[in-house]
N, C-alpha and C positions, 0 to 999 in steps of 0.2 A: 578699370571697373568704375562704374559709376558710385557716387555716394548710396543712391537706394539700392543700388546691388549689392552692396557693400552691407547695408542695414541688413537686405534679406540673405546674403550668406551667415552674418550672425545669427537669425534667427532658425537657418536650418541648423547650423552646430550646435543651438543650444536645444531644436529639436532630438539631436543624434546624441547629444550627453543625457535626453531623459530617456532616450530608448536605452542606452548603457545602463541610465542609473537602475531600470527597473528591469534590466534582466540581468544585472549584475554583473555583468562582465564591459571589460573596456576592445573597444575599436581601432588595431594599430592604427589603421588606416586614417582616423583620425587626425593623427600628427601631419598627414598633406594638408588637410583642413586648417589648422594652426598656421603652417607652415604660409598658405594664402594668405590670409589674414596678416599674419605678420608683414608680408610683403608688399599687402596695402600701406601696413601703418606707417611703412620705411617710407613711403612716396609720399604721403602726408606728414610725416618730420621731415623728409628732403625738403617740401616745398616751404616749410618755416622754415628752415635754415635760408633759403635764398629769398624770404620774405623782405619786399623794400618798401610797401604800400601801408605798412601801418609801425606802430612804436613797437624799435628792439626790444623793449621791455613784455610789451603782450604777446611779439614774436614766439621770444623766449620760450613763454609759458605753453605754449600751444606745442611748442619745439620738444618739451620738458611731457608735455601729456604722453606725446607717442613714445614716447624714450620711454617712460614708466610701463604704458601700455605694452609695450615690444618687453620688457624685462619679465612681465608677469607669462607673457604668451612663452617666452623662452624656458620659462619654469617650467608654465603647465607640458609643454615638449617634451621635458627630461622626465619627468614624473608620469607622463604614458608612453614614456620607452620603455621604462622597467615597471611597469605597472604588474602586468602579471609577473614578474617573478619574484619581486616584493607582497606580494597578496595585495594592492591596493586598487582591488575590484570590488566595488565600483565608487571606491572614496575619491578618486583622481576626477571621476562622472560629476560627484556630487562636487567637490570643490569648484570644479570650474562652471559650474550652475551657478555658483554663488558671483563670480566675478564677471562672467560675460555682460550681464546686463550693465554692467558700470562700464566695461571697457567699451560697449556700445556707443554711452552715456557720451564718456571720454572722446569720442569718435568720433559724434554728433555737434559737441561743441566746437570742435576745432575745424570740422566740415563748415558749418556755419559761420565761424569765424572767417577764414577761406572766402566765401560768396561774399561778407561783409566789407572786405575788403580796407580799402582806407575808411568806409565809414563803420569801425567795426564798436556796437555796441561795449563801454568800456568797462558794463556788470560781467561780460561775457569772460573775459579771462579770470575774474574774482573767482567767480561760479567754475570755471576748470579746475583751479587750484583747489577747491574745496572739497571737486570731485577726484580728484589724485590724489588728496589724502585719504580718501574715504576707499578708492580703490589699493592703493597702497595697505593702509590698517586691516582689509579686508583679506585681502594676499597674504599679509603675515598671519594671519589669525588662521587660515586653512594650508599652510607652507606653499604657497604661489609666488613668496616675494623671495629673490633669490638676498645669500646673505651681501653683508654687505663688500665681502673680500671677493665673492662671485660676482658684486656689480664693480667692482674698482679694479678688479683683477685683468680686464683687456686695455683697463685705461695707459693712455701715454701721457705720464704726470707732469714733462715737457712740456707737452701741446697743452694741455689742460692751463697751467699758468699760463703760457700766452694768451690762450683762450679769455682764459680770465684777464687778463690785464687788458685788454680788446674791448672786451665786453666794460670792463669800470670804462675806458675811455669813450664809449660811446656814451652811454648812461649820465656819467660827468655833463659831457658835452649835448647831449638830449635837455638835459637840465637846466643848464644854462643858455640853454637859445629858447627855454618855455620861459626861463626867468625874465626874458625880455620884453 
């Protein structure tokens, strides 16, 4: 799917979350809608993961958008599974009205980044991070942000230190070959 395919699928879910919101009721059907989406975002964090053309560091962060992005959409999933038989019709509607236009946001920069390639604007990843916290703070304020034992809980805390010992020795080494 193309990036503007991508914009206009969000723009029809957040059409179909105000047709929920204002007849009150939620759309299982919905959660395929999610479910897409999601499976964009995974293609868009894969392709930062195997980013070579610009700094592991803005990588990262574009890496870190869709990882956030995908954590909220995985909420809002579990929250209109059991929407009706929690009664949270059509607060699941309204919540996720609140968050799409950021995970849009979120979507657009890192799309962007992406085309920029090696010459990618260096406001660009400030401006992501600003908008992942914003989308984050926004997730926990309407329970879209899963807890934190639900985001650590599939982790492999193995791989995770390597990970991270990887990552400081690129970083290090980024460092000192700008220091030159």
């Amino acid at each position: 799917m193309s990036d503007k395919s991508i914009f206009d699928y969000i723009n029809v879910m957040r059409s179909d979350l105000n047709k929920m919101e204002n007849k009150g009721l939620v759309d299982s059907s919905f959660v395929t809608k999610i479910d897409k989406l999601d499976s964009e975002l995974d293609k868009m964090k894969l392709y930062w993961i195997n980013q070579k053309a610009v700094p592991i560091s803005s990588a990262f962060i574009f890496y870190s958008a869709m990882h956030n992005a995908r954590l909220v959409l995985v909420k809002m999933k579990e929250r209109f599974k059991i929407a009706p038989k929690v009664r949270d019709n059509p607060g699941i509607a309204c919540d996720s009205l609140l968050i799409m236009p950021i995970i849009s946001e979120v979507y657009q920069k890192a799309a962007q980044a992406s085309d920029e390639g090696p010459k990618l604007n260096p406001f660009l990843a400030n401006e992501t991070l600003k908008l992942v916290s914003a989308l984050r703070t926004t997730a926990k304020l309407v329970n879209l942000l899963p807890s934190s034992d639900e985001e650590t809980r599939k982790t492999d805390t193995d791989q995770l230190k390597k990970t991270a010992l990887e990552l400081d020795k690129k970083f290090v080494a980024s460092n000192l070959l700008n220091d030159i």
